[in-house]
Structure formats: C-alpha cells, structure tokens
C-alpha positions, 0 to 999 in steps of 0.5 A: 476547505483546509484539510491540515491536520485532519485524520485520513484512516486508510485500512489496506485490506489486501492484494489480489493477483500480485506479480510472483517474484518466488519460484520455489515457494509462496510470496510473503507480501507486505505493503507499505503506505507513505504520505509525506514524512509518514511510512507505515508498514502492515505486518508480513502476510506469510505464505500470502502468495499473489492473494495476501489479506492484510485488515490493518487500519492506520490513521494519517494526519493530512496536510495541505497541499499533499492529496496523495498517498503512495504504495509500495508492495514488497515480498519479505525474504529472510535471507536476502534483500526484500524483492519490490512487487509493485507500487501505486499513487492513490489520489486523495481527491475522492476521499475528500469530497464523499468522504471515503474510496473503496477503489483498487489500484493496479500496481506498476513494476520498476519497468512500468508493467 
C-alpha cells in the first residue's frame, strides 16, 4: 500500500520529566516535529518547566519511502541562544499498520543520555 500523499495528524500532547537546562527559573519548553522538508513548531509552553502540556494537532502529508518523524525539544530564552533539551525518532510503522500510536518516546541529549 502507497502512503504518498495521505495525512499523518500527530498531536504533540506533552513532555514529561524533561531534562532542566534553567538554574534560576522555570523552563519554557517547545518541540518541534519534522518530516522530510516540513518543520512544525508548537507554541512556547511558558514556565512549563520539566512537565510542559502542549494539545497541538498538525496534519503532515506522508510520503513514500519516509516512515519517521524526528523531535527536537528546545527551552526558549529571550535573551540568549534557544538551549536543546532532548530529540527522538518516531518510527511510523505502528500508525500505519493499526492506524494510530499513542507510544511515548524518551529523548536523548547531544552526548546520547
């Protein structure tokens, strides 16, 4: 079965005991889903801190041969650069053979933790 050009909807509910990069301050998380040349962003979940809720719905047209998406969480700052959190790849196979995956999916750091 060709999956080209159908929708993925993926709704990035939350995060939950992200890894803290503030010392003074609450974290204000945000992730960002790519797949293939698309990059959706969610908005800035302020003062989130390591437990941040997001409820966005996106709507991705898949495309064949491509079966997963990648993740990037970021902490926003206002002053200096974004600081990375964590990132993952989400394999597709599941959503595409029952429709759905309600799975969570642990993020790794720049040195893999």
């Amino acid at each position: 079965m060709s999956i080209q050009g159908l929708l993925l909807e993926v709704r990035v509910t939350g995060c939950r005991k992200l890894r803290d990069t503030e010392f003074f301050s609450r974290q204000d998380p945000y992730v960002i889903v790519e797949y293939a040349n698309t990059k959706l962003r969610t908005r800035t979940c302020t003062d989130g801190g390591r437990n941040p809720s997001f409820d966005e719905k996106f709507h991705i047209p898949l495309i064949e041969g491509l079966r997963e998406l990648s993740i990037n969480v970021w902490n926003s700052n206002t002053i200096n650069t974004d600081d990375f959190i964590g990132s993952c790849r989400v394999p597709l196979n599941k959503v595409l053979t029952s429709g759905y995956d309600d799975a969570s999916w642990p993020l790794q750091t720049r040195h893999m933790k």
